[in-house]
ROVO-576768 format. One record per residue: residue in one letter; x, y, z of N, C-alpha, C in turn. Coordinates in nm, 2 decimals, always signed. Layout:
+------+--------+--------+--------+--------+--------+--------+--------+--------+--------+
! type !     nu !     nv !     nw !    cau !    cav !    caw !     cu !     cv !     cw !
+------+--------+--------+--------+--------+--------+--------+--------+--------+--------+
!    A !      X !      Y !      Z !      X !      Y !      Z !      X !      Y !      Z !
...
+------+--------+--------+--------+--------+--------+--------+--------+--------+--------+
//
This chain:
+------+--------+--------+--------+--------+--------+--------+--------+--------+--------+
! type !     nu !     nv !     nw !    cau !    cav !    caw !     cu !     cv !     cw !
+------+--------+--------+--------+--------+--------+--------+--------+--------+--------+
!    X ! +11.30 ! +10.30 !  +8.10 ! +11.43 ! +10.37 !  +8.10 ! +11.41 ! +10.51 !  +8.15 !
!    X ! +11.50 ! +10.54 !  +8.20 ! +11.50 ! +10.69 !  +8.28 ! +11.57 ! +10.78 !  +8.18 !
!    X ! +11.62 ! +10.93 !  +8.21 ! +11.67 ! +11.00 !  +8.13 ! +11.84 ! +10.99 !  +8.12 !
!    X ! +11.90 ! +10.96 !  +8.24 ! +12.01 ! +10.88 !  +8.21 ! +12.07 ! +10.80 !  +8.09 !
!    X ! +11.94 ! +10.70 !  +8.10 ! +11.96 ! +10.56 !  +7.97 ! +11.96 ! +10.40 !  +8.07 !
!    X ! +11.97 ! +10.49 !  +8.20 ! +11.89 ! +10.36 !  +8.26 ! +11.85 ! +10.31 !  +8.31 !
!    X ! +11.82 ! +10.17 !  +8.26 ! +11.75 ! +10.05 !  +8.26 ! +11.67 ! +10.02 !  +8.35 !
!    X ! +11.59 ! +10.09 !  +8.42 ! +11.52 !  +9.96 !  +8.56 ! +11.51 !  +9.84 !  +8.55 !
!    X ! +11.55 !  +9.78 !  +8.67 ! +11.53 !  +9.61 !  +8.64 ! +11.45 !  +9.60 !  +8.79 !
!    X ! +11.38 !  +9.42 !  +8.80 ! +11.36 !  +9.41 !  +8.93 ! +11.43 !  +9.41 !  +9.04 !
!    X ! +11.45 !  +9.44 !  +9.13 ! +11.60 !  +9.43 !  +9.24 ! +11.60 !  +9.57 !  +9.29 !
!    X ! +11.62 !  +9.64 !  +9.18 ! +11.69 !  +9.78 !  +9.20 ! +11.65 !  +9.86 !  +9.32 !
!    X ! +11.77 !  +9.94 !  +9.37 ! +11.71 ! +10.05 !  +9.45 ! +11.65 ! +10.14 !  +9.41 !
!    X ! +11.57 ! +10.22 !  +9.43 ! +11.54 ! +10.39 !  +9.34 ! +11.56 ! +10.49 !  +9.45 !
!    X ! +11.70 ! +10.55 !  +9.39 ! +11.67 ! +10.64 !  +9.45 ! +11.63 ! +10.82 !  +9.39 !
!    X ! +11.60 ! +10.86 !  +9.50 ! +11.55 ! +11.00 !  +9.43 ! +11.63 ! +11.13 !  +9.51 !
!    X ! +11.64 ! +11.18 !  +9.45 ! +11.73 ! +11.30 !  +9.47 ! +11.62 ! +11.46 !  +9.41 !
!    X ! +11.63 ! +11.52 !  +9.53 ! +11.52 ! +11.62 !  +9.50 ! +11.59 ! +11.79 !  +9.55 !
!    X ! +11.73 ! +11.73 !  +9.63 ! +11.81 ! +11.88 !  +9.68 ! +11.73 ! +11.91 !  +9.82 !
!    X ! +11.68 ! +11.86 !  +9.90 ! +11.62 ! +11.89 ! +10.00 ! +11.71 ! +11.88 ! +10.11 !
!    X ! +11.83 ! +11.78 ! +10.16 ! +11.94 ! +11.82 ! +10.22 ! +12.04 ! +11.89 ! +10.20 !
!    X ! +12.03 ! +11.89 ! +10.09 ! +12.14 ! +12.07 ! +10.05 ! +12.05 ! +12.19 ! +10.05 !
!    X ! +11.88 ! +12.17 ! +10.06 ! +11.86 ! +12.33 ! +10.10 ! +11.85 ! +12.30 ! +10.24 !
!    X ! +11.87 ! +12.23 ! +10.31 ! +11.84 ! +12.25 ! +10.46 ! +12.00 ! +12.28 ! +10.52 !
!    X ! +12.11 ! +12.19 ! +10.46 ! +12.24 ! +12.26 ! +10.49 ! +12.27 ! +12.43 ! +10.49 !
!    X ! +12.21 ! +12.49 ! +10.40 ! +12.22 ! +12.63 ! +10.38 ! +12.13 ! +12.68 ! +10.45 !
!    X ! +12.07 ! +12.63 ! +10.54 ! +11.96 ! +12.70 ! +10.64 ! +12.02 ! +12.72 ! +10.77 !
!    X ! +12.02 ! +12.87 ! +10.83 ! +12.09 ! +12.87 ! +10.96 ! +12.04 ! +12.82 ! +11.07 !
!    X ! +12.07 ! +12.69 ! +11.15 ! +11.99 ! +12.65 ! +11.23 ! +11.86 ! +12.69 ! +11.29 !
!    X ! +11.87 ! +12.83 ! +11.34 ! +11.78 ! +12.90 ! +11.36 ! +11.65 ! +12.88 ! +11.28 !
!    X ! +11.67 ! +12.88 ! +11.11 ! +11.57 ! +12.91 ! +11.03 ! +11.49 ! +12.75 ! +11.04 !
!    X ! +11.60 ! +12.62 ! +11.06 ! +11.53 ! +12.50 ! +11.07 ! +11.46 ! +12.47 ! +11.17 !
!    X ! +11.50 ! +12.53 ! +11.29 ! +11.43 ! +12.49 ! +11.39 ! +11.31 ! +12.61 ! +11.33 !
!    X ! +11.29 ! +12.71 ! +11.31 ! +11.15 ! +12.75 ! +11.32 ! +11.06 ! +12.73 ! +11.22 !
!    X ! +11.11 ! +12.64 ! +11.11 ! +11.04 ! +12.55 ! +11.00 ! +10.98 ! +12.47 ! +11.10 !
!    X ! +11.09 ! +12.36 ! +11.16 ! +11.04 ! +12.26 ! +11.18 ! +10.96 ! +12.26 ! +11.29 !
!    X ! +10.93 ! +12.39 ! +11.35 ! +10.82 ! +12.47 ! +11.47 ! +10.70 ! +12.50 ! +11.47 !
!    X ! +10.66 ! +12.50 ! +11.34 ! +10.56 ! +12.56 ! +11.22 ! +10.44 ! +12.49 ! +11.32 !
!    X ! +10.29 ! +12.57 ! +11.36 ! +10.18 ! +12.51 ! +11.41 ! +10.08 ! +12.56 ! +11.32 !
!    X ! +10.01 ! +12.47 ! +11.24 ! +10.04 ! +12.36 ! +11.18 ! +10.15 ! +12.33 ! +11.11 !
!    X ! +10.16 ! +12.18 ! +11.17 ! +10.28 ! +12.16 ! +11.08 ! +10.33 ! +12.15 ! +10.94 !
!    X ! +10.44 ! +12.25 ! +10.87 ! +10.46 ! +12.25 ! +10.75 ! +10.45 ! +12.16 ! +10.65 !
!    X ! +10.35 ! +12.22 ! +10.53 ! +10.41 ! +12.07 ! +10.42 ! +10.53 ! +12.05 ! +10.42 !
!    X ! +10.53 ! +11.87 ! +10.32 ! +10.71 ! +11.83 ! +10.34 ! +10.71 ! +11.81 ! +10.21 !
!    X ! +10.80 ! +11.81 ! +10.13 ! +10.77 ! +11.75 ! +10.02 ! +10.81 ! +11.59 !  +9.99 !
!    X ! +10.80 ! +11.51 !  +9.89 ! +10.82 ! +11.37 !  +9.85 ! +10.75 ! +11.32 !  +9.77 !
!    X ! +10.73 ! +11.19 !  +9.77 ! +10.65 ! +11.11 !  +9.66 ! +10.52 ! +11.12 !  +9.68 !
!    X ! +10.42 ! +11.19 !  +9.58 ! +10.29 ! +11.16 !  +9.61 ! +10.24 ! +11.01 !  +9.64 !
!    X ! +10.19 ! +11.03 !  +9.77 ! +10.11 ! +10.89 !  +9.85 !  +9.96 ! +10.89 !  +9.75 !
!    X !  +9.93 ! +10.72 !  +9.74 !  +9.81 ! +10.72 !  +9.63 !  +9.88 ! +10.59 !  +9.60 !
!    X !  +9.76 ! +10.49 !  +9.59 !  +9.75 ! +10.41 !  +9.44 !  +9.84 ! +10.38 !  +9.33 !
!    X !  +9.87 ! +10.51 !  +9.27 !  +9.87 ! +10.56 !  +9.14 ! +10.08 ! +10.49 !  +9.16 !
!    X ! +10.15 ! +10.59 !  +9.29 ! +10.26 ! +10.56 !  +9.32 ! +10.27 ! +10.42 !  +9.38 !
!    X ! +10.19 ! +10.34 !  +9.43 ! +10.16 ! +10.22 !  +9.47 ! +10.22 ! +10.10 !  +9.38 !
!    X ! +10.18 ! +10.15 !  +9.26 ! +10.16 ! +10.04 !  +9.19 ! +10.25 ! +10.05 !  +9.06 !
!    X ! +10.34 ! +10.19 !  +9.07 ! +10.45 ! +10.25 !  +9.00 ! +10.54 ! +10.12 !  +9.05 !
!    X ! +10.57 ! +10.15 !  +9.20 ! +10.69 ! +10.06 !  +9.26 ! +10.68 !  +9.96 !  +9.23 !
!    X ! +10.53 !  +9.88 !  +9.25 ! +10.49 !  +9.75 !  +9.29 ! +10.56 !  +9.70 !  +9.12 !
!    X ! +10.49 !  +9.77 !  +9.02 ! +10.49 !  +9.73 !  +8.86 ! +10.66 !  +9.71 !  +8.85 !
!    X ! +10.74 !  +9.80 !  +8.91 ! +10.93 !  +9.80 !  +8.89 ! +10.96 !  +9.75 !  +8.98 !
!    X ! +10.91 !  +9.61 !  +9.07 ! +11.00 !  +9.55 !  +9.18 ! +11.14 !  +9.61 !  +9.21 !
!    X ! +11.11 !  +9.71 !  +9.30 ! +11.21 !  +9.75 !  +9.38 ! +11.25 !  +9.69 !  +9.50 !
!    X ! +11.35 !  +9.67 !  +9.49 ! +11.38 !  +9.62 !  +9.64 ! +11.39 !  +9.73 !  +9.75 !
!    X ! +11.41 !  +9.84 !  +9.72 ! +11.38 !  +9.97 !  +9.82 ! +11.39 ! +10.12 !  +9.79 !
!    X ! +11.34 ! +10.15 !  +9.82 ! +11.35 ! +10.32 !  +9.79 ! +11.39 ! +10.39 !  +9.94 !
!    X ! +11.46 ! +10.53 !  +9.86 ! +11.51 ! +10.58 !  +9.92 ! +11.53 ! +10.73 !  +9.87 !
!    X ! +11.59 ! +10.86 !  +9.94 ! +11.57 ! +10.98 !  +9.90 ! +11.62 ! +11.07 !  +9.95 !
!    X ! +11.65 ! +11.16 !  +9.98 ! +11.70 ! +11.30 ! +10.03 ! +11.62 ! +11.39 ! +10.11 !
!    X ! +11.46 ! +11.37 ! +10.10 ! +11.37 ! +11.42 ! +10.17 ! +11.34 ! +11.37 ! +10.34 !
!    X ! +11.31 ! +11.50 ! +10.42 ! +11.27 ! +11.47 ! +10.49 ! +11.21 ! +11.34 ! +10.56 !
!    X ! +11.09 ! +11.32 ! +10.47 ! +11.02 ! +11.17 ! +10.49 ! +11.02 ! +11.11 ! +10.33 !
!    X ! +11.00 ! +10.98 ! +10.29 ! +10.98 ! +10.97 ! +10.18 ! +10.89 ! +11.06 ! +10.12 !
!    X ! +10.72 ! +11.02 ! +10.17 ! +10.64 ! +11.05 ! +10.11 ! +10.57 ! +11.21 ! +10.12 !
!    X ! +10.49 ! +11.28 ! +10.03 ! +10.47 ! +11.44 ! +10.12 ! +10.38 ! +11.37 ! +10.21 !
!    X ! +10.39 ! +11.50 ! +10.28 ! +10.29 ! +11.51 ! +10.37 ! +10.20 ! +11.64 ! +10.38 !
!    X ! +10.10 ! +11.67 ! +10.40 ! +10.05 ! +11.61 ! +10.54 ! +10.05 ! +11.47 ! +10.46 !
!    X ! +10.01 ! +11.35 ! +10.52 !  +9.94 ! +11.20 ! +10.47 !  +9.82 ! +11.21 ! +10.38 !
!    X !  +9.78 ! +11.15 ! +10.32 !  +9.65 ! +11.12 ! +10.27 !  +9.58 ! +11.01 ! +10.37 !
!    X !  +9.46 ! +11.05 ! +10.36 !  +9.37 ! +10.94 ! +10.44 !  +9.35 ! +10.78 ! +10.40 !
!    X !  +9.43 ! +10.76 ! +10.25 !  +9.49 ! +10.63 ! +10.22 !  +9.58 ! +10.60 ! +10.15 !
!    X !  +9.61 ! +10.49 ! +10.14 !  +9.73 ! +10.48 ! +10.07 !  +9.84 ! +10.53 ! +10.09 !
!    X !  +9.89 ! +10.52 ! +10.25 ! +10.03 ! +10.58 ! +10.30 ! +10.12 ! +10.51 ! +10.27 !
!    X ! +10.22 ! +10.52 ! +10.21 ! +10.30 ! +10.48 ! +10.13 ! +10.39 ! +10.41 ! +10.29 !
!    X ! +10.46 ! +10.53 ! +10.35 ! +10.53 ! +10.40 ! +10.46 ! +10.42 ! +10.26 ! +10.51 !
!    X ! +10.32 ! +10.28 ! +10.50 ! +10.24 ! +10.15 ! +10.57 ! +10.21 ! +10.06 ! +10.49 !
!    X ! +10.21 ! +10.06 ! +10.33 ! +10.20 !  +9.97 ! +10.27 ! +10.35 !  +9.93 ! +10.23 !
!    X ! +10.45 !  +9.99 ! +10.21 ! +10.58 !  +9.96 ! +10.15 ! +10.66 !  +9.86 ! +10.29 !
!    X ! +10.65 !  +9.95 ! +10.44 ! +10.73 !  +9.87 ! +10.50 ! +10.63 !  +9.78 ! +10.60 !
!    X ! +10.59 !  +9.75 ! +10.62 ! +10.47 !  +9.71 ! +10.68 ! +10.38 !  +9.57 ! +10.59 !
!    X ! +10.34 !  +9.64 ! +10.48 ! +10.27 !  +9.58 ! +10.37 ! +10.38 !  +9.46 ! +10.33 !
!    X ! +10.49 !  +9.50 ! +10.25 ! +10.57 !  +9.46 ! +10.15 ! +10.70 !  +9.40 ! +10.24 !
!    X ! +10.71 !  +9.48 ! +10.34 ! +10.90 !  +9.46 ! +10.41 ! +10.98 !  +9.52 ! +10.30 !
!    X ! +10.92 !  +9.62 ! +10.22 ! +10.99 !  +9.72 ! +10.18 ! +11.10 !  +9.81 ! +10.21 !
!    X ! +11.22 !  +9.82 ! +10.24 ! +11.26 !  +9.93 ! +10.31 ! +11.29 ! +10.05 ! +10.25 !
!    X ! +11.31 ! +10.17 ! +10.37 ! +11.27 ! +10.31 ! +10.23 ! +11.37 ! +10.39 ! +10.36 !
!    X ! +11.46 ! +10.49 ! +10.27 ! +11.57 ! +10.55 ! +10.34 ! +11.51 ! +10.68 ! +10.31 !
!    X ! +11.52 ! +10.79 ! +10.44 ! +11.51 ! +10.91 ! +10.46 ! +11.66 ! +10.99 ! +10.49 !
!    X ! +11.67 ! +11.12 ! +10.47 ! +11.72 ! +11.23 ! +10.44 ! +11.91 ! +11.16 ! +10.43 !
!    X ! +11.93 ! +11.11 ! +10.29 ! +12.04 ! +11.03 ! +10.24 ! +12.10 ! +11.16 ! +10.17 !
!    X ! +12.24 ! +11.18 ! +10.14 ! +12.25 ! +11.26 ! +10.13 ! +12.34 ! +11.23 !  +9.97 !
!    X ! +12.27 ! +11.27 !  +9.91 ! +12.32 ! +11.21 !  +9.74 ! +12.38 ! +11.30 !  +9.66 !
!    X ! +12.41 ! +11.40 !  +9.72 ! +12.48 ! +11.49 !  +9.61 ! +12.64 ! +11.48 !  +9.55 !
!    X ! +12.73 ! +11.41 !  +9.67 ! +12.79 ! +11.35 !  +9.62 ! +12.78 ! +11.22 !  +9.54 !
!    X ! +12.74 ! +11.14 !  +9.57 ! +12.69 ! +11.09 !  +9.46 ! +12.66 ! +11.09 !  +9.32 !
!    X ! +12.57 ! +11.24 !  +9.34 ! +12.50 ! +11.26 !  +9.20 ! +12.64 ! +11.33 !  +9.10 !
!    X ! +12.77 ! +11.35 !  +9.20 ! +12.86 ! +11.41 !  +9.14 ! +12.96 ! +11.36 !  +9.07 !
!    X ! +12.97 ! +11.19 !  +9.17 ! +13.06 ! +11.09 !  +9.11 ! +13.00 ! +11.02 !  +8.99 !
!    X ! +12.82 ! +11.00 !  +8.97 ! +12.77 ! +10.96 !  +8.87 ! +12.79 ! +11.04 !  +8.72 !
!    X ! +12.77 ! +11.16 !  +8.78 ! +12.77 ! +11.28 !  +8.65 ! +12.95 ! +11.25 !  +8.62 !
!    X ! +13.01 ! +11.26 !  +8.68 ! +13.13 ! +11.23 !  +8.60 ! +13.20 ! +11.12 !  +8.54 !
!    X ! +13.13 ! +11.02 !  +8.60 ! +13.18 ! +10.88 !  +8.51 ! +13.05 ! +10.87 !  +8.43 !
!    X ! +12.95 ! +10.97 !  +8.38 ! +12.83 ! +10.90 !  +8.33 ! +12.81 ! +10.77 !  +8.31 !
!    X ! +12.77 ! +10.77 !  +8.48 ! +12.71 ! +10.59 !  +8.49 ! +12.63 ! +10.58 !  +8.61 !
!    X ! +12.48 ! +10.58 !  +8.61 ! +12.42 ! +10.57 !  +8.69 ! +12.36 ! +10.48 !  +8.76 !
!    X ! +12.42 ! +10.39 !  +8.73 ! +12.37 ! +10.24 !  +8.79 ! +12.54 ! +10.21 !  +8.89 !
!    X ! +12.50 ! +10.14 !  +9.02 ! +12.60 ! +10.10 !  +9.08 ! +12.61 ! +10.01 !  +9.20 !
!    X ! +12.69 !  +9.99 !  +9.25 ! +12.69 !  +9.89 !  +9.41 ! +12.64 !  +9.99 !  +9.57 !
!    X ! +12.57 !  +9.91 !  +9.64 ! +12.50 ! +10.01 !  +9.73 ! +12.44 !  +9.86 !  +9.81 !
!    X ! +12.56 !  +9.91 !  +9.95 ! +12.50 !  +9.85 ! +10.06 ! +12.44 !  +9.88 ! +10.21 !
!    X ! +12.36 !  +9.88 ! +10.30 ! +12.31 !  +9.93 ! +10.38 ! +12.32 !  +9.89 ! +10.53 !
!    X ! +12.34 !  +9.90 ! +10.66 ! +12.33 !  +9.87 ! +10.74 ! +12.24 !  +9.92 ! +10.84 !
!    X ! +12.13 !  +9.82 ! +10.91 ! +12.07 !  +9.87 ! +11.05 ! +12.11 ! +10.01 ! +11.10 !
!    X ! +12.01 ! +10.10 ! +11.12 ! +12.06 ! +10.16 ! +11.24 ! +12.05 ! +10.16 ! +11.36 !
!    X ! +12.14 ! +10.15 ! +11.47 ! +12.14 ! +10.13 ! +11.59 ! +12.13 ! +10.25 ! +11.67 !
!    X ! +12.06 ! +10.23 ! +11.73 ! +12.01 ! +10.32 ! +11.86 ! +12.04 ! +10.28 ! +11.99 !
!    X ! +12.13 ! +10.40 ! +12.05 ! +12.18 ! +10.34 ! +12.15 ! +12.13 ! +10.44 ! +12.28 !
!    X ! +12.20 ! +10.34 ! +12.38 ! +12.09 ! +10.42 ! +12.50 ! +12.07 ! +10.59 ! +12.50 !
!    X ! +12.24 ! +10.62 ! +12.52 ! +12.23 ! +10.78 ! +12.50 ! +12.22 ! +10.87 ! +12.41 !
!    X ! +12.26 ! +10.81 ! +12.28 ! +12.27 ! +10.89 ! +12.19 ! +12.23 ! +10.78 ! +12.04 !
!    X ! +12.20 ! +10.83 ! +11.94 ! +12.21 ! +10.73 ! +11.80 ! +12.31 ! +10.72 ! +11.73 !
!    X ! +12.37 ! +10.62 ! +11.70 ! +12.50 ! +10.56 ! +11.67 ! +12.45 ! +10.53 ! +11.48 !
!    X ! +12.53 ! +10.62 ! +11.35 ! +12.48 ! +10.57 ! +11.25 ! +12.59 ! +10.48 ! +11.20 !
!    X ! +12.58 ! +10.35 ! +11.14 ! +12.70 ! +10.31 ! +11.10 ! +12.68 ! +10.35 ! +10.96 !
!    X ! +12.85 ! +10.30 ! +10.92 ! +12.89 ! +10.36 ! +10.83 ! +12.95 ! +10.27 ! +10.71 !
!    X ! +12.89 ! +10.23 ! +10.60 ! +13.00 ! +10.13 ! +10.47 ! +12.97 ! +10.22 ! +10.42 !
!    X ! +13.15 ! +10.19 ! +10.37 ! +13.21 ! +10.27 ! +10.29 ! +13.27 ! +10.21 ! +10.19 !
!    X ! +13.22 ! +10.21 ! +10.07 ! +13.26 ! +10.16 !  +9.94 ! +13.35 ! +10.23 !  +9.82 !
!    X ! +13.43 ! +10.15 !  +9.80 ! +13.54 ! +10.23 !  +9.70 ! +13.51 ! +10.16 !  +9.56 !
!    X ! +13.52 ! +10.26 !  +9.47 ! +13.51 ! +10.20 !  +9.28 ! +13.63 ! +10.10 !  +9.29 !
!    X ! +13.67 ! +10.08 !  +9.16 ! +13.81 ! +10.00 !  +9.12 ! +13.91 ! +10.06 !  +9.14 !
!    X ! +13.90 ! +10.20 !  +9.13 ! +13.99 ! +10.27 !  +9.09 ! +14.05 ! +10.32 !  +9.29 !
!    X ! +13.96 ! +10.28 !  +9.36 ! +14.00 ! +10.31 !  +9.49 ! +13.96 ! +10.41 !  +9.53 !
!    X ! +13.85 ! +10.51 !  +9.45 ! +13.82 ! +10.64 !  +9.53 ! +13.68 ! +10.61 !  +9.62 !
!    X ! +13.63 ! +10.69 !  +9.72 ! +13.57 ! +10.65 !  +9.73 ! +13.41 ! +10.75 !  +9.71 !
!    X ! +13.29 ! +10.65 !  +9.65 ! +13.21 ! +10.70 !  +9.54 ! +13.07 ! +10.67 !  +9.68 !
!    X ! +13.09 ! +10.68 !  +9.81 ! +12.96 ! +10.67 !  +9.88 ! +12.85 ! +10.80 !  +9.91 !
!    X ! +13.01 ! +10.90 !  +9.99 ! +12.92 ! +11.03 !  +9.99 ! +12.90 ! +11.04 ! +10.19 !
!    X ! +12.92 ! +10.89 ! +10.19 ! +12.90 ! +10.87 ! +10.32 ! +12.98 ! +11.00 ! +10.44 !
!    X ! +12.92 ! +10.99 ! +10.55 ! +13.01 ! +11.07 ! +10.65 ! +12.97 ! +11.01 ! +10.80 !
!    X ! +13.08 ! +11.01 ! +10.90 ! +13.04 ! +10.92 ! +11.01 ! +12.98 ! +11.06 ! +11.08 !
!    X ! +12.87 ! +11.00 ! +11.14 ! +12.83 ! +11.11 ! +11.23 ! +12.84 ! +11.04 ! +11.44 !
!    X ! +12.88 ! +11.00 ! +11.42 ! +12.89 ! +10.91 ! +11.57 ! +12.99 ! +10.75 ! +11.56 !
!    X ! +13.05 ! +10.78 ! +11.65 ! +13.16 ! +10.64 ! +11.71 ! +13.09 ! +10.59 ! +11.74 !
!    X ! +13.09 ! +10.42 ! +11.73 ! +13.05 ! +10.33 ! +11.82 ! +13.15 ! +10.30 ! +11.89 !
!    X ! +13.08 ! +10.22 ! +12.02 ! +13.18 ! +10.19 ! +12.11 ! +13.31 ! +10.12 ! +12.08 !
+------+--------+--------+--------+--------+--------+--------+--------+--------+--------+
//
């Protein structure tokens, strides 16, 4: 059980929410690009890679993880146990990078209820530009509780 009150079951997504796309939103482009400029390249933060997080997931059958960070896992890598190579690779795990959950975490904190419906689609890459699609899911009540935002038209 988490601090919420819940439940992990097998199936479940996990996600993690760490504020890492809300501090980069408050960064003036400028400051991101000379982060993301850094020689050597900057630590990132995420899930410690290891064994130890290996066998966390493996033990709570998740069907995927996902997060707010840059990359899932920090970085730099460790020299084993990289978590993208055994999760999507290893397992056909899939694992979502820089998701942007704070709406989310806002709709949860107000119905305290942290368990819910969550579906995903491919992303397609298209010749000139990347195209993200977009489901958009509404509670009962009709609002809508995704958080999502379109960032590109498809044709």
């Amino acid at each position: 059980m988490v601090s919420q009150g819940t439940v992990l079951r097998a199936g479940d997504i996990l996600f993690i929410r760490s504020g890492f796309v809300q501090k980069l939103q408050s960064l003036a482009k400028s400051e991101v690009q000379a982060y993301m400029s850094r020689d050597p390249a900057p630590p990132i933060m995420g899930l410690q890679a290891g064994e130890a997080m290996l066998r966390w997931l493996w033990d709570h059958e998740f069907a995927a993880v996902a997060g707010d960070m840059l990359t899932l896992e920090a970085q730099p890598f460790p020299d084993t146990h990289i978590l993208h190579e055994w999760l999507i690779a290893g397992w056909g795990m899939p694992i979502g990078e820089l998701f942007d959950l704070d709406r989310l975490a806002e709709e949860c904190a107000k119905r305290q209820r942290w368990s819910f419906f969550f579906s995903s689609v491919p992303l397609k890459v298209g010749r000139d530009q990347p195209q993200f699609p977009v489901v958009r899911v509404a509670s009962t009540n009709g609002s809508d509780v995704t958080g999502a935002r379109r960032r590109s038209q498809s044709p």
